[in-house]
VEXGUBA-782331 format. One line per 5 residues: number of its first residue (from 0); their letters; for each residue x, y, z of N, C-alpha, C. Coordinates in steps of 0.02 Angstrom, whole numbers. Each point is the difference from the previous one (the first is absolute). Layout:
// residues N
NUM> A> X Y Z X Y Z X Y Z ~ ...
***
This chain:
// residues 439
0> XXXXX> -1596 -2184 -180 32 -13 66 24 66 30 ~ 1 8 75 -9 56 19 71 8 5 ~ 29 51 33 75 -5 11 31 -27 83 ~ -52 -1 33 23 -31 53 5 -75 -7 ~ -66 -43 -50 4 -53 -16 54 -28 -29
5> XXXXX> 33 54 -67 64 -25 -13 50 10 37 ~ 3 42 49 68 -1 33 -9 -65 43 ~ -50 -17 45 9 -65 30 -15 -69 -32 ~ -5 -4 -84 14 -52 -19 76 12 -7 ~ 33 62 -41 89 -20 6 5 -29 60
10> XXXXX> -25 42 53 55 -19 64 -10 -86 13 ~ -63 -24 -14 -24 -64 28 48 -35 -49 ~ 26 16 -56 53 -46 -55 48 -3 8 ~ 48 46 38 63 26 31 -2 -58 67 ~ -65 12 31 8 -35 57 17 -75 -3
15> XXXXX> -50 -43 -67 -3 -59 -10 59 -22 -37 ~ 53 50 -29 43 -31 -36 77 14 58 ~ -29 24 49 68 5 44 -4 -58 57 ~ -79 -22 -13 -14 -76 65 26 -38 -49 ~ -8 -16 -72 13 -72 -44 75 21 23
20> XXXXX> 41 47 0 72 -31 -3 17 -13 52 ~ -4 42 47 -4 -36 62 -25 -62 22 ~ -54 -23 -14 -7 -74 18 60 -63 -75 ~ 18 31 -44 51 -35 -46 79 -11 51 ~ -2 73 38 85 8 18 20 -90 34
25> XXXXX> -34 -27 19 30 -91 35 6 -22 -60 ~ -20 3 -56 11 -45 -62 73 24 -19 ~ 1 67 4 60 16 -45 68 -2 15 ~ 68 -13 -23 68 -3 22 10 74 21 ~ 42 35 47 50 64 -4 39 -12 -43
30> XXXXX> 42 69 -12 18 -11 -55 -2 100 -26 ~ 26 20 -64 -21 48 -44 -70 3 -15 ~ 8 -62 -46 -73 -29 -30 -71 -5 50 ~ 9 -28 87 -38 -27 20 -15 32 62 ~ 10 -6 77 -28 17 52 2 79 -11
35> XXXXX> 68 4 -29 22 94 48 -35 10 -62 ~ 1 0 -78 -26 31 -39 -89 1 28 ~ -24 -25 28 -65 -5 -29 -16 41 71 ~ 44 -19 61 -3 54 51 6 77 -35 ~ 30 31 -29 10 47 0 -77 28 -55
40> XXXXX> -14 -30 -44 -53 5 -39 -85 24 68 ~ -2 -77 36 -45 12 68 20 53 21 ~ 64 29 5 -12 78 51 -22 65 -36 ~ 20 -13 -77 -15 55 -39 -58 -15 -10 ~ -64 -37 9 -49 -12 -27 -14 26 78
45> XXXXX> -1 -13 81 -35 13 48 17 91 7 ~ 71 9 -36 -9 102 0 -29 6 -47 ~ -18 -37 -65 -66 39 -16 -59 24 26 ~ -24 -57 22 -59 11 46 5 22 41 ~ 43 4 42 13 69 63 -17 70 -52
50> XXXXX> 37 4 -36 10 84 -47 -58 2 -26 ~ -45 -34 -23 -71 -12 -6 -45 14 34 ~ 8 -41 56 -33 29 59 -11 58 28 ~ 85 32 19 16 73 21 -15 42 -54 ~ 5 -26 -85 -20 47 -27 73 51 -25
55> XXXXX> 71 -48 19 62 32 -31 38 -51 -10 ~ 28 28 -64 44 -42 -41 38 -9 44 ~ 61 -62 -24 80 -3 47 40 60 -16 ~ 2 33 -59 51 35 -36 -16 46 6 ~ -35 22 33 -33 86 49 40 -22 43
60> XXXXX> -9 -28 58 63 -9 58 38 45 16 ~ 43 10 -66 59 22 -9 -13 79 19 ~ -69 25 -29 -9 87 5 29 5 90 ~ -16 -51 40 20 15 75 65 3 9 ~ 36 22 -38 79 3 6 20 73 -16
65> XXXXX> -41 45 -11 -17 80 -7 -42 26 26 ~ 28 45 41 -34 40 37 -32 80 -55 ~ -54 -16 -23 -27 23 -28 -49 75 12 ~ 10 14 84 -38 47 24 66 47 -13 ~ 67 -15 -5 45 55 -1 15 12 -77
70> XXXXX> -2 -31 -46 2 13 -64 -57 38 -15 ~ -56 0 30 -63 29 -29 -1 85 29 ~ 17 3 56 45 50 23 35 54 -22 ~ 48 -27 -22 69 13 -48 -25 22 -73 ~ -33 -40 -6 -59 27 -96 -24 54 22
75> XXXXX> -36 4 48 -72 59 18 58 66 36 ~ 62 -19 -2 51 83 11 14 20 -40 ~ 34 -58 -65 29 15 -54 -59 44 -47 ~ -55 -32 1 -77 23 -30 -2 89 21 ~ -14 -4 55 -6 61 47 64 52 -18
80> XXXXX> 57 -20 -15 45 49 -22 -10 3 -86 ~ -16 -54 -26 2 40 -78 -63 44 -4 ~ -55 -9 47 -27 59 -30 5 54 42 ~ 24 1 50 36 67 49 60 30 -54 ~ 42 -34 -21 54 35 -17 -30 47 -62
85> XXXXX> -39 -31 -42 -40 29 -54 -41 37 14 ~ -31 25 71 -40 51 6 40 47 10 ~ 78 4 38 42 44 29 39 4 -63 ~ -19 -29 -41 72 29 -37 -19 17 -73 ~ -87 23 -26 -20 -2 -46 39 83 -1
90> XXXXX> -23 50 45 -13 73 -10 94 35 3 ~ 39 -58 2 71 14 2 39 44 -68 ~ -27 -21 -84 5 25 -43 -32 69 5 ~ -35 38 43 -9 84 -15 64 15 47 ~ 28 -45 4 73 47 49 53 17 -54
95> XXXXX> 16 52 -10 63 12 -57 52 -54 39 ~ 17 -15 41 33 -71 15 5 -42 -36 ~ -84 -36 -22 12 -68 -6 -43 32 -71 ~ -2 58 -26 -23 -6 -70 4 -51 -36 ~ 39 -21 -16 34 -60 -67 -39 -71 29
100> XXXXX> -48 -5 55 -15 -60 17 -66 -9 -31 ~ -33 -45 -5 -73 -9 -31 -37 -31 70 ~ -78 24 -18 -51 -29 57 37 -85 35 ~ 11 -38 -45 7 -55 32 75 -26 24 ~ 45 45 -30 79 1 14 13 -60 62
105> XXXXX> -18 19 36 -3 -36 81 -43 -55 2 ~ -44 11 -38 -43 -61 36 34 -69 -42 ~ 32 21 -50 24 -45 -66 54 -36 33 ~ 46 33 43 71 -28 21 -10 -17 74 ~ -73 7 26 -3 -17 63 -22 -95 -26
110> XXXXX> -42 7 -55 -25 -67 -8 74 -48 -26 ~ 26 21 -32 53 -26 -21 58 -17 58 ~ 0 41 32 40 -17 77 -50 -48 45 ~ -66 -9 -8 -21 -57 37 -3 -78 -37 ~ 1 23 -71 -1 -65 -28 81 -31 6
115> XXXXX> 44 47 -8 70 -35 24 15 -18 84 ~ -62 20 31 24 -26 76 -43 -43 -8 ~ -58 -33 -18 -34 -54 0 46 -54 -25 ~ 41 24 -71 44 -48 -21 45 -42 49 ~ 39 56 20 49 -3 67 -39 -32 44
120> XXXXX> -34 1 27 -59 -30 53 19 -71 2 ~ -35 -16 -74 -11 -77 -11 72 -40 -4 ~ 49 34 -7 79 -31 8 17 3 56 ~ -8 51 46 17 -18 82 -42 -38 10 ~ -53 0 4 -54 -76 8 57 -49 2
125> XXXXX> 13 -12 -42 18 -82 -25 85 -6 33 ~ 25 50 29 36 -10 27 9 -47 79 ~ 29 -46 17 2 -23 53 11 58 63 ~ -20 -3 66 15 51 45 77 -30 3 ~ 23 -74 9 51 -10 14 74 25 -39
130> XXXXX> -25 17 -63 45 45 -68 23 75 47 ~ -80 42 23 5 48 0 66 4 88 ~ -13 -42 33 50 -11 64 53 -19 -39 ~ 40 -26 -28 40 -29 -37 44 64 -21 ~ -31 42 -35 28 55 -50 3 68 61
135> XXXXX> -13 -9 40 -42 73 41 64 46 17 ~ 59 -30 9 62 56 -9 25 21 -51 ~ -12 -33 -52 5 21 -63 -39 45 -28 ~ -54 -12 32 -58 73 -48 8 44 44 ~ 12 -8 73 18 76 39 81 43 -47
140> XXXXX> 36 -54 -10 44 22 -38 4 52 -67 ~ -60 -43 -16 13 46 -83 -61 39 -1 ~ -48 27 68 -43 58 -3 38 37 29 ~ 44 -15 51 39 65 25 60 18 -59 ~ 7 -43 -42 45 20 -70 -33 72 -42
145> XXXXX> -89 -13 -23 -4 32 -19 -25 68 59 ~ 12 -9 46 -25 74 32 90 21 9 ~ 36 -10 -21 69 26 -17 17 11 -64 ~ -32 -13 -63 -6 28 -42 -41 37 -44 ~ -72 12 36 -43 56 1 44 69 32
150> XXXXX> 37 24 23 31 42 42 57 27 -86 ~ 22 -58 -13 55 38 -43 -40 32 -61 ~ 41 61 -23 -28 50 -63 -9 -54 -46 ~ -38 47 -26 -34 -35 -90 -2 -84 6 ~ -18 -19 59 -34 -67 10 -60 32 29
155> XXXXX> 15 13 82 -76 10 19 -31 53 -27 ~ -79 8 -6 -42 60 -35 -33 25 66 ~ 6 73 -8 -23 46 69 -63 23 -35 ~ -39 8 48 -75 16 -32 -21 62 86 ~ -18 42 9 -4 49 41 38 19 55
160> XXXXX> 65 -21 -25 75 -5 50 31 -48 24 ~ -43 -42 -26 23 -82 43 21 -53 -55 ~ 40 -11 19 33 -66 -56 -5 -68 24 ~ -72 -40 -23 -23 -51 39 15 -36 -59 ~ -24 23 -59 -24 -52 -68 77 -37 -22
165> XXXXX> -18 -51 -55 63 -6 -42 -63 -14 -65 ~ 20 36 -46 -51 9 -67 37 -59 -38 ~ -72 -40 -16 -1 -52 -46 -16 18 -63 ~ -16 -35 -63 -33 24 -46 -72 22 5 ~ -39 -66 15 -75 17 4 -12 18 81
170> XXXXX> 43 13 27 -18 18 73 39 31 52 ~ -6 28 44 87 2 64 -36 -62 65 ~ 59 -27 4 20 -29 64 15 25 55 ~ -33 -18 84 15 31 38 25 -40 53 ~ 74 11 18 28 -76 27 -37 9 89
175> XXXXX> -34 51 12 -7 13 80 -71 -56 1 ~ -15 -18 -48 -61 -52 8 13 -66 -6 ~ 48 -13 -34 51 -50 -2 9 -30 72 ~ 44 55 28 23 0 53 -39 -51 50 ~ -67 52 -14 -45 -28 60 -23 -63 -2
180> XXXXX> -2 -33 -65 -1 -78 12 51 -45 18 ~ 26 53 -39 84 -47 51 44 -6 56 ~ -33 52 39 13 15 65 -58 -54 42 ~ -35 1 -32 -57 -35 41 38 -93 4 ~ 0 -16 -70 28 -83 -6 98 9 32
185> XXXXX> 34 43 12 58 -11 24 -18 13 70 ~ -48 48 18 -16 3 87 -13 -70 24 ~ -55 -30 -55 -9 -66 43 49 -48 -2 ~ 39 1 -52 49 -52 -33 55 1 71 ~ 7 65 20 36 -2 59 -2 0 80
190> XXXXX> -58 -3 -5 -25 -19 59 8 -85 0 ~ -15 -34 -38 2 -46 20 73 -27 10 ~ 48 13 -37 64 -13 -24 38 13 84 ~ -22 72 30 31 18 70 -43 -18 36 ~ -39 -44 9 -57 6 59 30 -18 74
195> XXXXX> 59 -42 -18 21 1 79 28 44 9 ~ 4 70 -42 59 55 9 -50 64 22 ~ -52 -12 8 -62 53 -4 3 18 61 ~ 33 -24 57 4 29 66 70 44 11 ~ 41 9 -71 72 27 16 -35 66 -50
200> XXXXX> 52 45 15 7 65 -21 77 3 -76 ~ 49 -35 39 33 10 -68 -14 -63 -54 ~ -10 -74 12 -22 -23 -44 -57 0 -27 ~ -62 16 36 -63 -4 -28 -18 48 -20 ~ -26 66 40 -18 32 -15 58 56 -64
205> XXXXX> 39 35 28 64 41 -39 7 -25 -74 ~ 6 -46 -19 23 -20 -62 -61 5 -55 ~ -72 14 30 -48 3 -30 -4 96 17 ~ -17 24 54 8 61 -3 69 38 -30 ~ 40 -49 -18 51 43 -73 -42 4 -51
210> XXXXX> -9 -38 -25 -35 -28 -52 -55 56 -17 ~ -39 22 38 -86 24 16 45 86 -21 ~ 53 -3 38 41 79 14 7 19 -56 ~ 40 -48 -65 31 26 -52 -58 3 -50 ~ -60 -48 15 -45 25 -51 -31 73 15
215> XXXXX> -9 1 52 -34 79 12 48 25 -7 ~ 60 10 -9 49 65 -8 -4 17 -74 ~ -11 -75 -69 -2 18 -59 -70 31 -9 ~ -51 -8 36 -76 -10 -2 26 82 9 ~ 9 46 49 8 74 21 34 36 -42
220> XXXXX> 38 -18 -30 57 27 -40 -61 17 -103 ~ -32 -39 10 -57 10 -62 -30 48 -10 ~ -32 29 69 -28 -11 69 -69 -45 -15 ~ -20 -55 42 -41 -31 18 -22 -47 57 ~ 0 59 38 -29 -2 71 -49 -60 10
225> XXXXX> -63 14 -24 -51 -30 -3 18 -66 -20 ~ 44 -38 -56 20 -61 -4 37 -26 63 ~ 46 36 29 42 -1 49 -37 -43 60 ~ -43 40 29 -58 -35 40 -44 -38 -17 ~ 1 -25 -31 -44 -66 -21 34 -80 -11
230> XXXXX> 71 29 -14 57 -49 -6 16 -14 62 ~ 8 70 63 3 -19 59 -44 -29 54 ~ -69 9 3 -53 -41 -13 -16 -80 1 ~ 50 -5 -56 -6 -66 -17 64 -55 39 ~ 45 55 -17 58 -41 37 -17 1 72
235> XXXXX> -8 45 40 -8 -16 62 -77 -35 29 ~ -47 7 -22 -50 -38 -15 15 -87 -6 ~ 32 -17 -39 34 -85 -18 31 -15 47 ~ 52 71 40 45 -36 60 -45 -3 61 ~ -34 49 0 -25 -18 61 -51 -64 -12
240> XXXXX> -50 -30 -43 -31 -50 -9 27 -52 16 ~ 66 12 -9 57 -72 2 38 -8 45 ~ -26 62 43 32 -14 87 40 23 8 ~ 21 43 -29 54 55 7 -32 33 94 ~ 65 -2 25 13 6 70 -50 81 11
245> XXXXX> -40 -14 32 -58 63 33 41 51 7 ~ 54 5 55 32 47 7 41 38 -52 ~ 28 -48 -30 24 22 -54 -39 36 -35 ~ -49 -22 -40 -48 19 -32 -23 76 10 ~ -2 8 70 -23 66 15 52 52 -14
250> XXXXX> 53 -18 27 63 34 -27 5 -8 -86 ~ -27 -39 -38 8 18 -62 -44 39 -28 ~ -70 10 29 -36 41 -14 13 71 21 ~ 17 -12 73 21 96 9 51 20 -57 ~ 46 -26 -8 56 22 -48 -25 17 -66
255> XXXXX> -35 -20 -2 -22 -9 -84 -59 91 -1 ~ -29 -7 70 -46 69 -14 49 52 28 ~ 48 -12 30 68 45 29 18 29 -53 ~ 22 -58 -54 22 20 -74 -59 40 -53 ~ -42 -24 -1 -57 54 -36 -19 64 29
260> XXXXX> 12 10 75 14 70 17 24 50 -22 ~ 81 -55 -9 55 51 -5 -6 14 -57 ~ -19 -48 -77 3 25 -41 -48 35 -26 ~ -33 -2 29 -60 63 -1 17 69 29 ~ 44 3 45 33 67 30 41 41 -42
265> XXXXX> 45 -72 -20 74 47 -49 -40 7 -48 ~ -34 -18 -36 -33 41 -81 -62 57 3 ~ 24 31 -9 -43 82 1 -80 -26 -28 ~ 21 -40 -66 -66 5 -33 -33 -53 37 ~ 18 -53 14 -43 -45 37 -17 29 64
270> XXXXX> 33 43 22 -26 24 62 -57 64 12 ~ -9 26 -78 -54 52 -34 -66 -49 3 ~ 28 -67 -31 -60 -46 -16 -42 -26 67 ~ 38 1 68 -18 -20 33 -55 39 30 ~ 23 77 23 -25 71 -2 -51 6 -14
275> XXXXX> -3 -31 -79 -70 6 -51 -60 -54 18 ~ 42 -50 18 -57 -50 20 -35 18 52 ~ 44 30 56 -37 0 87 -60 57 -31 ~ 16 78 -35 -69 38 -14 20 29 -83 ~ -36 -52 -33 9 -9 -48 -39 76 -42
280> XXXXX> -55 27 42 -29 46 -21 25 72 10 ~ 53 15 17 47 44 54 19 53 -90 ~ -18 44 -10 8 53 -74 89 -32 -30 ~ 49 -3 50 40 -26 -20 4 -56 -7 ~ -57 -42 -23 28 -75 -17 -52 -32 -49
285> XXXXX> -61 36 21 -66 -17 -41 32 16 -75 ~ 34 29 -50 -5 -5 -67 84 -4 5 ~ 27 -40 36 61 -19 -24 11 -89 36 ~ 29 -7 56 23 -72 9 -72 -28 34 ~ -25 33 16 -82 -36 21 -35 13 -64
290> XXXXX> 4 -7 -54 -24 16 -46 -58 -68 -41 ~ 33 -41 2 -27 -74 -4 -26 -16 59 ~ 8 0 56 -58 -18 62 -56 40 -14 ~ 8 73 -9 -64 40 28 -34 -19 -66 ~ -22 -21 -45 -4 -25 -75 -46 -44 19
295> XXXXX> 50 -48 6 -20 -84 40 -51 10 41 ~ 14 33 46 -51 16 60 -84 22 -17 ~ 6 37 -64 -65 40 -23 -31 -47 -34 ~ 44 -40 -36 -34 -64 -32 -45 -20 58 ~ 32 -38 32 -20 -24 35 -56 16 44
300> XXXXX> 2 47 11 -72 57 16 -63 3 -45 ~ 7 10 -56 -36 3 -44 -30 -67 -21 ~ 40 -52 25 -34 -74 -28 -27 -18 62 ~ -22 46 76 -67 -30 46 -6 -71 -19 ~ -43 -25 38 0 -72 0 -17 -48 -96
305> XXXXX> -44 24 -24 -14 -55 -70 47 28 -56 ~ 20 77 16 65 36 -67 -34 42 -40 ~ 16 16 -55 -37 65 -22 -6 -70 -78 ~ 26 -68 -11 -15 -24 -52 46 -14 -62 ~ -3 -79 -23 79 -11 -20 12 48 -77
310> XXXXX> 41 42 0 39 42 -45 -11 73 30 ~ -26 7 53 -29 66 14 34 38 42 ~ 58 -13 13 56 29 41 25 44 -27 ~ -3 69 17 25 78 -10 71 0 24 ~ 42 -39 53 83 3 26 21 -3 -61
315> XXXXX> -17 -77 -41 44 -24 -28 2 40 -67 ~ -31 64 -8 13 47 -75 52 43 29 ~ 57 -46 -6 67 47 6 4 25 72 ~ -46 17 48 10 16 65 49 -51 46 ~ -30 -57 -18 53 -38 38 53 -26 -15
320> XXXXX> 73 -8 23 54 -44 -33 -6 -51 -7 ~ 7 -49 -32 26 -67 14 -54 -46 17 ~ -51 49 -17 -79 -45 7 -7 -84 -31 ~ 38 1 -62 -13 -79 -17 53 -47 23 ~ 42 25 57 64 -46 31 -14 17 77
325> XXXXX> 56 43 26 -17 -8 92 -75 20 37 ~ -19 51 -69 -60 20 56 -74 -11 -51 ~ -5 -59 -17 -41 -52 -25 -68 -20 22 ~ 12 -10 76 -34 6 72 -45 54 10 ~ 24 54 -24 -25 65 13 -65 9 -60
330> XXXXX> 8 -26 -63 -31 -2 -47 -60 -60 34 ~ 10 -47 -3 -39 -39 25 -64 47 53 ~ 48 8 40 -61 41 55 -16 45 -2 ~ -4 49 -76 -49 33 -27 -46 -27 -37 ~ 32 -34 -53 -58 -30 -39 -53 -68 37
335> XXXXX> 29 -33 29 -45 -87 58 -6 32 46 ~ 26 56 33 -6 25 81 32 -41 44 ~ -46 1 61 34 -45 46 5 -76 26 ~ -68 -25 -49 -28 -46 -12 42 -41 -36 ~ 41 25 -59 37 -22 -41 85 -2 33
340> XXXXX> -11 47 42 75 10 29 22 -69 54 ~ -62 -5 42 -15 -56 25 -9 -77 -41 ~ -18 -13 -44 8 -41 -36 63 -44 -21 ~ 30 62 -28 89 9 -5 30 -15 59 ~ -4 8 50 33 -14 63 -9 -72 28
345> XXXXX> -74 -28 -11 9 -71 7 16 -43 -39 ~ 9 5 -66 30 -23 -45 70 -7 4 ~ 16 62 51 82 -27 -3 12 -52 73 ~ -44 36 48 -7 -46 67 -14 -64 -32 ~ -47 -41 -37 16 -57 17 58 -15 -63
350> XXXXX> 33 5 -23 69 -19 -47 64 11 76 ~ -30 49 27 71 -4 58 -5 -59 53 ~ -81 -9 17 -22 -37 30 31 -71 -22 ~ -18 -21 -61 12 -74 -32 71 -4 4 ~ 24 45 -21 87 0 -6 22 -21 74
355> XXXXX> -40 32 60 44 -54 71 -54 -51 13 ~ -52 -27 -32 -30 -75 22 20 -17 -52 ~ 27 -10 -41 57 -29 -55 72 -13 32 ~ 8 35 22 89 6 31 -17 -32 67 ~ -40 -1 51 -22 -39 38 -5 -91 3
360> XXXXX> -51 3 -51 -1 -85 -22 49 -17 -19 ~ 74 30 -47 54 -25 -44 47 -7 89 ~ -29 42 39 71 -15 51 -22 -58 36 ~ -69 -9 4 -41 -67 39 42 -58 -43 ~ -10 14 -53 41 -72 -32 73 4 -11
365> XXXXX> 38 29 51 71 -13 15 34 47 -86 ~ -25 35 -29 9 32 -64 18 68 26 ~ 58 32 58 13 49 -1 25 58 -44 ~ 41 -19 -43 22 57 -40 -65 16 -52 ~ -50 -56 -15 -76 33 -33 -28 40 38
370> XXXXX> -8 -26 56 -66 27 63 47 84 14 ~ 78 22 4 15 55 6 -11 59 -50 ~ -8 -46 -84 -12 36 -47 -59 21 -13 ~ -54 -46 26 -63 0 -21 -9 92 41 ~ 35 -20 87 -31 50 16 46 76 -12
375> XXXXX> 65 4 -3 18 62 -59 -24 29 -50 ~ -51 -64 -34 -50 65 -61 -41 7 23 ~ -32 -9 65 -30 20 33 18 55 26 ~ 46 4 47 27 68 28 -7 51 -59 ~ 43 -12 -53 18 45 -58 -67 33 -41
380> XXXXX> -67 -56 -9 -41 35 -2 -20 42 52 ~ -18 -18 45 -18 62 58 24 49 25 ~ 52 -1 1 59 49 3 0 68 -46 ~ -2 -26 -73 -1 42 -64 -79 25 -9 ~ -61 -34 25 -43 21 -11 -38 56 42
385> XXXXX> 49 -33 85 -12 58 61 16 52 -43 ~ 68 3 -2 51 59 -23 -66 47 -56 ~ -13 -33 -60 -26 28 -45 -71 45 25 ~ -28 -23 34 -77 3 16 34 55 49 ~ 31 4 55 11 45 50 15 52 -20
390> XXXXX> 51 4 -61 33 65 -29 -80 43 -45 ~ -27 -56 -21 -66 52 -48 -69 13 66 ~ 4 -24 52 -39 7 39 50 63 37 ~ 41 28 19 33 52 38 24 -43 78 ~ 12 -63 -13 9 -22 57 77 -5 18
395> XXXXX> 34 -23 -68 76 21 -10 27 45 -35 ~ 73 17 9 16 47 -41 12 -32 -102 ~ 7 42 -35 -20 -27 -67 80 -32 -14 ~ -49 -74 -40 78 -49 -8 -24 -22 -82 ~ 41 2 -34 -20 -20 -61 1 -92 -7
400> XXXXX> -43 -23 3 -22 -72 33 -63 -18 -61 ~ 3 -24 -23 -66 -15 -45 -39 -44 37 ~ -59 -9 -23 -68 -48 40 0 -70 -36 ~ 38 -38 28 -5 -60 -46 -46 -52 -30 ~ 15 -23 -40 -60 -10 -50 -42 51 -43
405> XXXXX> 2 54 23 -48 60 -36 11 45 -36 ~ 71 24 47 27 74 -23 27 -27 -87 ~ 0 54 -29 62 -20 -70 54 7 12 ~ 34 -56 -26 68 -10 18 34 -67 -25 ~ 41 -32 -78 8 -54 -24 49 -45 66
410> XXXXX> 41 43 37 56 -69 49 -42 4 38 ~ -66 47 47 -6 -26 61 -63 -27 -31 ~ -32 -21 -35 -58 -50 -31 29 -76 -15 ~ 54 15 -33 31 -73 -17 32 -25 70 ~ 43 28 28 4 -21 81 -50 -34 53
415> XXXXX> -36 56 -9 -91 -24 44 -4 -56 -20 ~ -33 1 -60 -24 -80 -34 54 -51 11 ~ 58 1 8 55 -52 -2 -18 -33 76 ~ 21 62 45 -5 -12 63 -59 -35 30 ~ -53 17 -29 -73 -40 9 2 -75 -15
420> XXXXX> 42 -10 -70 -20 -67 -33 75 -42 64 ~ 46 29 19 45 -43 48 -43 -10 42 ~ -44 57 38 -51 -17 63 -30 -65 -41 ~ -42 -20 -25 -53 -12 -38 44 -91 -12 ~ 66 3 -24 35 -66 2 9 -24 71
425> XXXXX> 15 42 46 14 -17 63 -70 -39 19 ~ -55 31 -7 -53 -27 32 -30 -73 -63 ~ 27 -3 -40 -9 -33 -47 25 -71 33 ~ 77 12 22 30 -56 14 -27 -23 70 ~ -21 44 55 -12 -8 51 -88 -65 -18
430> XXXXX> -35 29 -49 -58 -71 -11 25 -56 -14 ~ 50 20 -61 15 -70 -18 30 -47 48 ~ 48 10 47 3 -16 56 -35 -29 49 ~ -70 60 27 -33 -41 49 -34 -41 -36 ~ -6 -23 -81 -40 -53 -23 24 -57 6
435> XXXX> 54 -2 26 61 -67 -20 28 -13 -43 ~ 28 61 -55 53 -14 -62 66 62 23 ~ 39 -1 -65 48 6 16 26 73 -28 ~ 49 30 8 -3 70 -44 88 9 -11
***
C-alpha cells in the first residue's frame, strides 16, 4: 500500500468514527459520562483531521507564541561575537600586558558569560511583565545603590582610571548596565503612574529628570559618559513616547545637550578628545588621544568591501586598543569588510525594529507600561549601538560603549540577553492575548 493510500484510509476511519458518534449523540443522556463527554471526544477527533489535513499537530500551535525571527537573531550576534572576540583577542598574549593569559583566556570567559546570560535569559522569560511593573522602583532603587557603591575605595575596581567594576569572584559587575535596564522598566513604570501629570513640569516631568540627574552625576564621577547617554536616551525617549508635553520635551532636550557642552568644556581632557575626533590625523593627536580612531579607521580601510579574511586582521596584533570590547566593529570590518559590516547593522535594525512593532501591538491592547518597555529596549539598543558603530566609524567622538551582543563583556552580555528575553515575554504575552487566553 502506497502512502497516500494509507493516509486516506486513516483519514476515511477518523472520518467514519466521528459520523457513528455523532449520529449516537440523540441516544445519549448529558451528563460527565454522556452528551458533553462524547462532545468533547467529536471535537478532538474533528482537530485531528483538521491537523491531518493541514499537516500540524495541535501542540505546535503553541511555537506561535514566540517570535522566533528575533531569537534567531540574537543567536546569529551572540555566534558572530564568539568568534569575533576570539579572532581579536587570540594575538593579546605577545603583549607583555596580558603575558600570563593563554590563546583562549577570553574566548573561555566570554563563553561562560554567555552561558550565564542564557541562564538569566530563561528566568526573565518566565517572569510576568506585570512582576517587572510591580517591582520597577525598587530595582531603580537598588541599581542606583550599586552605582553608589562602585565609587567607594576597595569596593569599586578601577581598570584604566575609571572605577566602573565591583569585582566578584568569578567575575566584576558593572552596575552602569544594570542601570540601563532599570531605567528603561522605571521610565515606563512612570509614565504610566503620571500620565495625567505628563503635561506639568513640576509633577511630571522634574521628579523624573531628578532621578535621570543623579544617575548621571554617579555615572560622571566613575567617569562614564558613554553610559550616561544611553540612560538619557532612554529616559527621555519613554517620556516623550508617553506624551510628555512637545514643548517641554524640547526644552528637555536642549538642556540635556546644554549640559554635555558644558561638561565637555570644563574638562581639559574631554575637551583634547573632542579636538582629536574633529582631525584625528593632526601629528598631535594621531599617536596619542586619536590614537584608537586612526587604528580603527585603517582597519577599516584595509577590510574594502569582502575584508582581508576571518583571523587575518593586522590592527588587532596589539595595534589596536580594546579591539575585543569597544572597537570590535573595527575588527569585523577588516576581517568580513563591508559586506559583513552591513550585515551587522541589519541585524541590529531589525531587533530595534521588532522592539517598537512589539511595543506598538502591547499598546494596541491597552498594555501600556509593556508597549513603553518593549520600546525602551528598543531605544537602548539603538542608541548604544549608534553610539558604538559611530565612535569606530569616526563619526563620534570615542565613548567606551561596547557593541552589544558581540563585544566581550560578562554584565553587558548578561544584560543584553535579559533585556531581549523581557522584549521576547512582552511579545509573548501580547499572542497569548490576541489568541483569547489569559496572561
Amino acid at each position: 500500500m502506497s502512502w497516500s493510500e494509507h493516509f486516506g484510509s486513516k483519514l476515511t476511519d477518523q472520518r467514519n468514527a466521528v459520523a457513528n458518534d455523532s449520529a449516537t449523540l440523540g441516544g445519549r443522556p448529558c451528563g460527565a459520562g454522556g452528551f458533553g463527554g462524547l462532545g468533547v471526544r467529536v471535537a478532538e477527533r474533528a482537530s485531528g483531521i483538521s491537523s491531518a489535513v493541514n499537516g500540524v499537530t495541535p501542540i505546535r500551535s503553541r511555537m506561535l507564541d514566540y517570535d522566533y525571527s528575533l531569537l534567531w537573531v540574537t543567536i546569529a550576534l551572540l555566534g558572530l561575537g564568539i568568534v569575533m572576540v576570539y579572532s581579536a583577542s587570540i594575538a593579546m598574549p605577545d603583549s607583555p600586558k596580558y603575558v600570563q593569559y593563554h590563546d583562549y583566556f577570553l574566548l573561555v570567559r566570554h563563553l561562560l558569560s554567555i552561558a550565564t546570560a542564557l541562564v538569566a535569559s530563561i528566568i526573565a522569560f518566565k517572569i510576568p511583565v506585570s512582576t517587572w511593573d510591580k517591582y520597577a522602583a525598587k530595582f531603580f532603587l537598588f541599581s542606583l545603590f550599586l552605582l553608589v557603591i562602585v565609587l567607594i575605595p576597595h569596593i569599586g575596581k578601577g581598570v584604566n582610571g575609571a572605577r566602573r567594576w565591583i569585582p566578584l569572584d568569578i567575575t566584576n559587575m558593572q552596575p552602569s548596565e544594570i542601570m540601563k535596564l532599570a531605567v528603561t522598566i522605571y521610565a515606563a513604570n512612570y509614565t504610566v503612574r503620571k500620565q495625567e501629570f505628563m503635561h506639568s513640569i513640576g509633577r511630571g516631568f522634574l521628579p523624573m529628570a531628578v532621578a535621570v540627574g543623579f544617575v548621571g552625576a554617579l555615572l560622571l564621577l566613575e567617569p562614564d559618559m558613554g553610559a550616561f547617554m544611553v540612560i538619557a536616551v532612554i529616559a527621555m525617549g519613554v517620556l516623550f513616547l508617553g506624551g510628555v508635553n512637545a514643548k517641554l520635551f524640547g526644552g528637555l532636550v536642549a538642556t540635556a545637550v546644554g549640559t554635555f557642552a558644558l561638561l565637555v568644556w570644563a574638562s581639559s581632557w574631554r575637551r583634547e578628545r573632542i579636538f582629536a575626533y574633529l582631525d584625528p590625523w593632526d601629528d598631535r593627536y594621531a599617536q596619542g588621544k586619536a590614537y584608537q580612531l586612526t587604528h580603527s579607521l585603517i582597519a577599516f580601510g584595509r577590510g574594502e568591501w569582502f575584508g582581508v579574511g576571518l583571523g587575518g586582521s593586522v590592527e588587532k596584533l596589539n595595534y589596536l586598543p580594546e579591539a575585543h570590547t569597544d572597537f570590535i566593529l573595527a575588527v569585523i570590518g577588516e576581517e568580513l569588510g563591508f559586506v559583513g559590516v552591513l550585515i551587522v547593522i541589519l541585524l541590529f535594525y531589525w531587533i530595534v525594529r521588532r522592539a517598537f512593532e512589539i511595543g506598538r501591538q502591547a499598546l494596541t491592547l491597552d498594555r501600556t507600561f509593556a508597549g513603553l518597555m518593549a520600546k525602551g529596549i528598543g531605544l537602548w539598543f539603538g542608541a548604544q549601538t549608534f553610539i558604538n558603530m559611530g565612535v569606530n566609524l569616526g563619526l563620534l567622538p570615542t565613548k567606551g560603549l561596547t557593541l552589544p551582543l558581540v563585544s566581550y563583556g560578562g554584565s553587558g552580555i548578561l544584560l543584553n540577553c535579559v533585556a531581549l528575553a523581557v522584549l521576547m515575554r512582552v511579545d509573548y504575552e501580547n499572542r497569548v492575548l490576541m489568541r483569547g487566553g489569559k496572561v
